[in-house]
C-alpha positions in Angstrom: 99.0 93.2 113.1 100.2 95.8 110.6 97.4 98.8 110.0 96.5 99.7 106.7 97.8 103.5 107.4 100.7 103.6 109.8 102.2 106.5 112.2 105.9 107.1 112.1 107.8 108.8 114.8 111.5 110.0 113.3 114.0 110.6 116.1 117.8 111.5 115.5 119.0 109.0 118.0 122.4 111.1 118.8 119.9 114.2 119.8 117.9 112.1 121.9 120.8 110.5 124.1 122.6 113.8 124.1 119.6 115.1 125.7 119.5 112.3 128.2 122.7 112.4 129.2 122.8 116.2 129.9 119.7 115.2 132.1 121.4 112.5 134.2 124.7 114.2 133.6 126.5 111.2 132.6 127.4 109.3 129.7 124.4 107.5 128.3 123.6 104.3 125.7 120.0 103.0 124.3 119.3 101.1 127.4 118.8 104.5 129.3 116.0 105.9 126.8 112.8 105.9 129.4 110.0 104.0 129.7 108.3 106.7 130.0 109.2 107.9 126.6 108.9 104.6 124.8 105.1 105.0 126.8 104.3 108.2 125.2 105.3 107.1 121.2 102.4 104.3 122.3 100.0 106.4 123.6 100.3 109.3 121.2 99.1 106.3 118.6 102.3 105.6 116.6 103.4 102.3 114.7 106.8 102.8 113.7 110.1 104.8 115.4 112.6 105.3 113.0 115.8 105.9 114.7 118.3 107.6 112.3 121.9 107.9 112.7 122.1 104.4 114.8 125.4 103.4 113.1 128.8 104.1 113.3 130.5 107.1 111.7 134.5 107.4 111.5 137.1 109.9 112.1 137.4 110.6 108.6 133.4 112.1 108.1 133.9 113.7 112.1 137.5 115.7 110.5 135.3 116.8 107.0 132.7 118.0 109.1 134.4 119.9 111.5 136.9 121.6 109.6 134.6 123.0 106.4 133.9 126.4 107.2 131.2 126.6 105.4 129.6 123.6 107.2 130.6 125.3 110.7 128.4 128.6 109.4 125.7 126.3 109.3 125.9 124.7 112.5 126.7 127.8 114.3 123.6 129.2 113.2 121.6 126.5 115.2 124.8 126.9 118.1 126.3 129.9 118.4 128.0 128.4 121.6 129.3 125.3 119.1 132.3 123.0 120.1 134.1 120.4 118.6 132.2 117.8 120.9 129.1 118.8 119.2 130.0 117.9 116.0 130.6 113.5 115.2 130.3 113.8 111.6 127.0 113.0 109.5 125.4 109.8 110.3 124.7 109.5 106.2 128.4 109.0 106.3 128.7 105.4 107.5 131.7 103.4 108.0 130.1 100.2 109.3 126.4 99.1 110.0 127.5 98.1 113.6 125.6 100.0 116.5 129.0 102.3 118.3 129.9 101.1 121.9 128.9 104.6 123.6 125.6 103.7 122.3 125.4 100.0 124.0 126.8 98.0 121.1 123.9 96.0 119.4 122.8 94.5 122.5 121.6 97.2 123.5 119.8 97.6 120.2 118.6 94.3 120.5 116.6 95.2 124.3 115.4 98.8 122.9 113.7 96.5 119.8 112.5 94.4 122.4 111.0 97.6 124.6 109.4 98.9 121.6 107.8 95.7 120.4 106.3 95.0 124.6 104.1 98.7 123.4 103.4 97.7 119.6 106.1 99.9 118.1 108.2 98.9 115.1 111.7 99.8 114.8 112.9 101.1 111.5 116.6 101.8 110.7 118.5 103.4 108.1 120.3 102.4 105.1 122.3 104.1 102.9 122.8 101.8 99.5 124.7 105.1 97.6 127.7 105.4 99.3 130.1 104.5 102.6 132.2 106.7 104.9 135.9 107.4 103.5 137.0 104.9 106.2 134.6 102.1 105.1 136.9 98.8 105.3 136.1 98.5 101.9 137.7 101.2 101.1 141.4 99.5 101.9 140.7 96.2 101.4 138.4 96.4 98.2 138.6 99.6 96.5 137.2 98.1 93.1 134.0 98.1 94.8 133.9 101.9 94.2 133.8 104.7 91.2 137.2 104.9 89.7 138.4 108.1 88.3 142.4 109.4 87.7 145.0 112.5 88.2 142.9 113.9 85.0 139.6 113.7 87.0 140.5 114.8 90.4 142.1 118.0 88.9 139.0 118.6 86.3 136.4 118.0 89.3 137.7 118.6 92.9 134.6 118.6 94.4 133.3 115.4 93.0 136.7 113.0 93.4 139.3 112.1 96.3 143.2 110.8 96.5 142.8 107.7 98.8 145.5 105.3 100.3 144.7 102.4 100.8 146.6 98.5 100.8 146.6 98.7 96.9 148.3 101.9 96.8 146.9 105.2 96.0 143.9 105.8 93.9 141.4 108.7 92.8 137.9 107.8 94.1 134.8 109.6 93.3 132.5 110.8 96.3 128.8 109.7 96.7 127.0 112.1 94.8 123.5 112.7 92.9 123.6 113.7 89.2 122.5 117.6 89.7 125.1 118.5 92.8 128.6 118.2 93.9 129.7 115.1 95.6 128.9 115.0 99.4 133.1 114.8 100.4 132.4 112.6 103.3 131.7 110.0 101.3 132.9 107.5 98.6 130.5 106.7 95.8 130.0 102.4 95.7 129.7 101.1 92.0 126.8 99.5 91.4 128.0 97.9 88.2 130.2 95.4 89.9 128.3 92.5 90.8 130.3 91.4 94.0 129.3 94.5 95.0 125.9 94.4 94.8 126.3 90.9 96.5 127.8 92.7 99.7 125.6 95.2 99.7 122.8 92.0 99.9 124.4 91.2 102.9 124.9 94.4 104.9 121.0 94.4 104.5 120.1 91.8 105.6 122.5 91.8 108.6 120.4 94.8 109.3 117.1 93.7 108.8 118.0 91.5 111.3 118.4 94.3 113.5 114.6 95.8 113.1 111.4 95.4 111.2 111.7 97.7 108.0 114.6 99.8 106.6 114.4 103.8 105.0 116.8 103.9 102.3 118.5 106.6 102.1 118.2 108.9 98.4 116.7 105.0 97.0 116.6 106.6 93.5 120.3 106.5 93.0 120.8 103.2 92.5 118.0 102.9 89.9 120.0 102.0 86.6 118.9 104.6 84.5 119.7 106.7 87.2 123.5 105.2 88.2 123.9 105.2 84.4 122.9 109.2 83.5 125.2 109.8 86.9 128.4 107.6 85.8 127.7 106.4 82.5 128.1 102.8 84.0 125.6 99.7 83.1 124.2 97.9 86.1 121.8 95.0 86.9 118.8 96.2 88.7 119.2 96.0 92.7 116.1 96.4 94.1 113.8 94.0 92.2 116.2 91.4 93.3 117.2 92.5 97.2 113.7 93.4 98.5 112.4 90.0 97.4 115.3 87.9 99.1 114.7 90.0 102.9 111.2 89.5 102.1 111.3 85.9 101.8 113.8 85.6 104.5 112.0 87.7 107.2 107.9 88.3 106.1 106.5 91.5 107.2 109.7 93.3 106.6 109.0 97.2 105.4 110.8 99.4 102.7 110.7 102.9 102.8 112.4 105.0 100.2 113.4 108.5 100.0 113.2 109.5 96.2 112.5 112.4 94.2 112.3 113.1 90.8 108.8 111.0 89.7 110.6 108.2 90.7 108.1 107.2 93.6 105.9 104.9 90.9 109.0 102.9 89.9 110.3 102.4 93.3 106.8 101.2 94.1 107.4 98.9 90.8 110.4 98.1 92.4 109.3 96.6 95.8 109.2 99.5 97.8 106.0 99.3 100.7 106.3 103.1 101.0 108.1 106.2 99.0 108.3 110.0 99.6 105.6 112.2 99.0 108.0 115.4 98.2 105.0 116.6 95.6 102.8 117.0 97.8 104.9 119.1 100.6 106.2 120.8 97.9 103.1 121.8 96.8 101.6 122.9 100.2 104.5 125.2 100.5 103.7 126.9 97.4 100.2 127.2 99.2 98.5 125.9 95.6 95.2 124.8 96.4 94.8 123.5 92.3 97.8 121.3 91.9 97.2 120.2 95.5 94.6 118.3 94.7 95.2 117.4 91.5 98.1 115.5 93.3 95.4 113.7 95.5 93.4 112.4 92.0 96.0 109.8 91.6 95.1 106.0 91.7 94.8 105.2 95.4 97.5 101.7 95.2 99.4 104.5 94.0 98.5 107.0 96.9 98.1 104.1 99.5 102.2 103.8 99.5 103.0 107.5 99.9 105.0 108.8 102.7 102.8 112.0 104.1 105.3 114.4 105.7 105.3 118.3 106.6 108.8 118.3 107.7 111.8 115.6 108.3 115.6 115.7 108.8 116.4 117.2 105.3 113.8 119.7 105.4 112.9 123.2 107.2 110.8 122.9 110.1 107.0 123.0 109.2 106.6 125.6 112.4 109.2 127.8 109.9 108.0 126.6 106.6 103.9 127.2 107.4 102.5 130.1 108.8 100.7 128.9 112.0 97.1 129.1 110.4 98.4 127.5 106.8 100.4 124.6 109.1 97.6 123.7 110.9 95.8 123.5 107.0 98.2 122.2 105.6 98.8 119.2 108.6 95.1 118.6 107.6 95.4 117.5 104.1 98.7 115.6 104.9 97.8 113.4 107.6 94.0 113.1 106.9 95.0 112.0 103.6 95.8 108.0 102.4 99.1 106.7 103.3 102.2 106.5 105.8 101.4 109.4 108.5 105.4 110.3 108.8 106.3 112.7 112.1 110.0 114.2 113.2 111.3 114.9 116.8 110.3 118.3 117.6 107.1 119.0 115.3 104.4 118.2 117.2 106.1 120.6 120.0 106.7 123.5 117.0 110.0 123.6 116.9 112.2 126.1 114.7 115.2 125.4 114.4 116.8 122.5 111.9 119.4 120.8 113.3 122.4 119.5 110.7 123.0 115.7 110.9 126.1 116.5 111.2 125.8 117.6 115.5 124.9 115.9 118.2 123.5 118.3 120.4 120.3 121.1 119.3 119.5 124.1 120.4 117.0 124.7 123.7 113.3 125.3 122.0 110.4 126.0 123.7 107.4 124.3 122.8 104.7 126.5 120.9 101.0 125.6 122.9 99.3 126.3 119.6 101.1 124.4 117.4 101.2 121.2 120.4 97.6 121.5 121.7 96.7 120.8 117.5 99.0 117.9 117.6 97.7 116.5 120.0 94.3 116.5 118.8 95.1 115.8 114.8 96.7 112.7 116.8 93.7 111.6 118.8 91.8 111.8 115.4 94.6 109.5 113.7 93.5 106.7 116.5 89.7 106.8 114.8 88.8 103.3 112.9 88.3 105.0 110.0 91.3 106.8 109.7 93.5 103.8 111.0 92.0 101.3 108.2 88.9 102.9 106.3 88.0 103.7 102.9 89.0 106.9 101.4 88.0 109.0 98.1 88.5 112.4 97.5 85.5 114.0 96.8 84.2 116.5 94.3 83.5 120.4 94.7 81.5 122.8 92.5 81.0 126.8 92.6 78.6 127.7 95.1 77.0 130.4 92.5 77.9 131.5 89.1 81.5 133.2 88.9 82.7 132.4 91.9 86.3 130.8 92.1 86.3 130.0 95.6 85.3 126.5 95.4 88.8 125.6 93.5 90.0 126.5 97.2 88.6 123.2 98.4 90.2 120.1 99.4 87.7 117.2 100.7 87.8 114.0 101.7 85.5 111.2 102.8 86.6 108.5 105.0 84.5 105.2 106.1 85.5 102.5 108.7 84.2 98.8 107.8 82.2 99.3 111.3 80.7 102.7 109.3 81.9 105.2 110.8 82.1 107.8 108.2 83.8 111.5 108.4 84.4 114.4 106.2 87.5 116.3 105.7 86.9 119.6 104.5 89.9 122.7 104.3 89.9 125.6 102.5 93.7 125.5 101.3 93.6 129.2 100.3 94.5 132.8 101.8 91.1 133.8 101.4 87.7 133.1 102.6 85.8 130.4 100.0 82.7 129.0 99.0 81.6 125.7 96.9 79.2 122.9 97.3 80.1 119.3 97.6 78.3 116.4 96.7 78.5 113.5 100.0 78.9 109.6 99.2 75.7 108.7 97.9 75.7 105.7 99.9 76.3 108.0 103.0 72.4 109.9 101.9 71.2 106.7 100.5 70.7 104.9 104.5 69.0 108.0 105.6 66.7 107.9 102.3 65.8 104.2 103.3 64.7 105.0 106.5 61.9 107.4 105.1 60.5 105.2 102.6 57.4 107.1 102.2 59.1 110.6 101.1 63.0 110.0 100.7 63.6 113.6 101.0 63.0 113.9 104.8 65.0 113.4 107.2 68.8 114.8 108.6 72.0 114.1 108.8 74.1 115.7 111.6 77.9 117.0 110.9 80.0 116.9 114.4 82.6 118.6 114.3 85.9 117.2 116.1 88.2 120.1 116.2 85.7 122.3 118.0 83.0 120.4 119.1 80.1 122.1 117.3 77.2 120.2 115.4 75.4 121.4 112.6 72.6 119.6 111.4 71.7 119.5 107.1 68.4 118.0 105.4 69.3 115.2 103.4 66.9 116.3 100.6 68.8 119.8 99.9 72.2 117.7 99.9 70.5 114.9 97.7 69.5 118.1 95.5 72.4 120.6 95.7 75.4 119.2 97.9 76.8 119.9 101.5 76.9 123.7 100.8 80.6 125.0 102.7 81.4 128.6 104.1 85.1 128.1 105.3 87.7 131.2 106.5 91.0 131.3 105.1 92.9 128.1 105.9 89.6 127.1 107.6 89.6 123.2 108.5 87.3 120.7 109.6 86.5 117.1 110.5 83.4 116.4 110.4 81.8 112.5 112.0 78.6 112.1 110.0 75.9 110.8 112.1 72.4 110.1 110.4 
């Protein structure tokens, strides 16, 4: 049965069998993963495994990649000892939603889906509504599917259009771009103001959704029509009110996940959507603004319940890189402690460094950082608790701990309550110095240890356990009835606290 706030496990599918094969030193599909591995996703408490780049790229995206230099500065970088081999294109550059034969064909799919569902995983999978590989058999045998343009464009704008042949001749196609950047020139851009497109674009989903048990759509926003018509002053009919409805119907239970930007996530949410990116919020902990932070967190909790909590992910640096160790482990905190989808890459919970392009196949040899794991590992643990699985959460209220001083501002906290009643506080101190404040508790949370002193409310305790170090303090209900839980945190200071009383 779905949970109310899900893990997700990212992996980049052409990493991970590149890795097995150099293991067993042979040529490797899906149906060689290990047990062992599918084992630990379970038993590190995850829902979902989204495997990206499980679709089949073309010669066309693996030529563009190899041969800009620029691109090869990038991967070498992450390789100094690159080769051709290493580099099969990006997997956002997709010239059919079939899974390749090297992999094991979508058989082989079918018996990894079937693996992961034996240990309660779902299986997401991407797709990419924007744009196709240059070798997309649509591109030769239905070209009006895409953005025209002419001579006159592709000399005005050689980074945003393409010369194509194709079995109506030769034409000038525009490549998949957003409005604010040049077009990504392994790619054609689809045009959403053609209906029969939008109809086969219909079908490619749901052929996938046939293939796993939710989708990410890839830069979702895009096909928004204010969007698509700011970008190529086209007019389109609304796509996703009218897809996600149709796969729902057809297959109940089936999950949407949208990348979007832009203070689009409410719309896509409008939309259909089960779950958007949180970029605010990341963005926000890597300016390492306590204020706006939570601010961010004040939002209506439907709202909030949909988010897509993430420190790092394919597009972005590594958290080890982007977070100083003490402001990642913070910073992790109010992420993952917070309402929402709990969303993990290959790599982070073992620290790793170094970003790896989508464009290679292969990574660079990392090892793990104990610090960074051994926190992991126990954030994770936490994650299994009732009342982080399926609880109640609310963000709760700080004040100055005396007159004039800021450091309560530095404060984000949060109280979380199973339906059993388990109840814990989250409290970190999102700030490079050390802070003070008071909070005031649940009252419901005081109001149980009131009851059981009927005779003089004010007596009694509640005890604070602490679950990242194992130290209990203990706090008279009458002072927190009068004043508030009163907090002394170091810089980036964290704790979660079960409340027992």
């Amino acid at each position: 049965m779905p949970v109310r706030y899900p893990k997700l496990y990212q992996i980049n599918t052409r990493l991970w069998l590149g890795d097995i094969s150099r293991m067993l030193q042979r040529p490797v599909t899906l149906d060689d993963i290990p047990d062992q591995a599918l084992d630990q996703l379970a038993r590190l408490g995850f829902d979902w495994v989204w495997l990206l780049g499980i679709w089949q790229t073309g010669a066309k995206g693996r030529e563009i990649a190899r041969r800009l230099p620029e691109l090869r500065k990038a991967y070498q970088d992450v390789l100094p000892d690159l080769r051709d081999e290493d580099i099969p294109g990006s997997c956002f550059s997709i010239a059919a939603y079939s899974v390749p034969a090297e992999m094991g064909g979508e058989a082989a799919l079918g018996r990894l889906r079937s693996r992961l569902q034996a240990r309660g995983l779902r299986l997401m999978l991407d797709f990419v509504p924007n744009h196709t590989a240059q070798d997309h058999p649509w591109v030769f045998a239905q070209p009006e599917y895409y953005i025209q343009g002419d001579q006159d464009d592709l000399k005005r704008e050689p980074g945003n259009y393409a010369q194509v042949e194709g079995t109506h001749g030769r034409r000038v196609l525009a490549y998949g771009r957003d409005p604010y950047f040049p077009g990504w020139t392994d790619t054609l851009q689809l045009n959403y103001g053609n209906a029969r497109l939008q109809k086969a674009m219909q079908t490619e989903l749901m052929h996938i959704a046939q293939c796993c048990d939710g989708v990410r759509c890839d830069m979702a926003m895009l096909v928004l029509p204010e969007v698509f018509y700011r970008t190529w002053g086209i007019q389109m009919q609304p796509f996703w009110p009218r897809v996600i409805p149709h796969i729902k119907k057809a297959i109940p239970g089936f999950v949407f996940m949208a990348e979007v930007y832009w203070d689009l996530e409410a719309a896509l949410q409008q939309q259909g959507f089960d779950y958007t990116y949180d970029k605010r919020l990341y963005d926000r902990l890597r300016a390492q603004a306590s204020i706006p932070v939570r601010q961010h967190l004040q939002a209506d909790l439907d709202y909030q319940e949909k988010l897509v909590r993430f420190l790092e992910n394919h597009d972005e640096t590594r958290a080890a890189e982007a977070f100083p160790s003490n402001v990642h482990q913070a910073a992790a905190l109010v992420t993952y402690l917070a309402p929402g989808l709990r969303f993990f890459y290959q790599g982070q919970l073992q620290g790793f460094r170094k970003r790896v392009p989508v464009q290679l196949n292969r990574g660079p040899l990392e090892d793990p950082d104990p610090c960074i794991q051994n926190f992991y590992l126990q954030l994770l643990d936490l994650l299994k608790l009732p009342g982080l699985v399926d609880g109640d959460w609310q963000l709760l209220a700080c004040s100055p701990a005396w007159d004039r001083n800021p450091g309560w501002e530095n404060f984000i906290v949060y109280a979380w309550q199973s339906q059993a009643g388990e109840r814990l506080l989250v409290a970190v101190n999102y700030a490079p110095v050390q802070s003070q404040c008071y909070v005031k508790l649940p009252a419901d949370w005081l109001q149980a240890v009131a009851e059981s002193n009927p005779e003089d409310a004010f007596q009694g305790f509640i005890c604070l356990e602490d679950q990242l170090a194992e130290i209990t303090y203990q706090r008279e209900v009458g002072r927190l009835l009068q004043e508030g839980l009163y907090l002394d945190m170091p810089a980036w200071g964290g704790h979660v606290f079960r409340v027992v009383g």
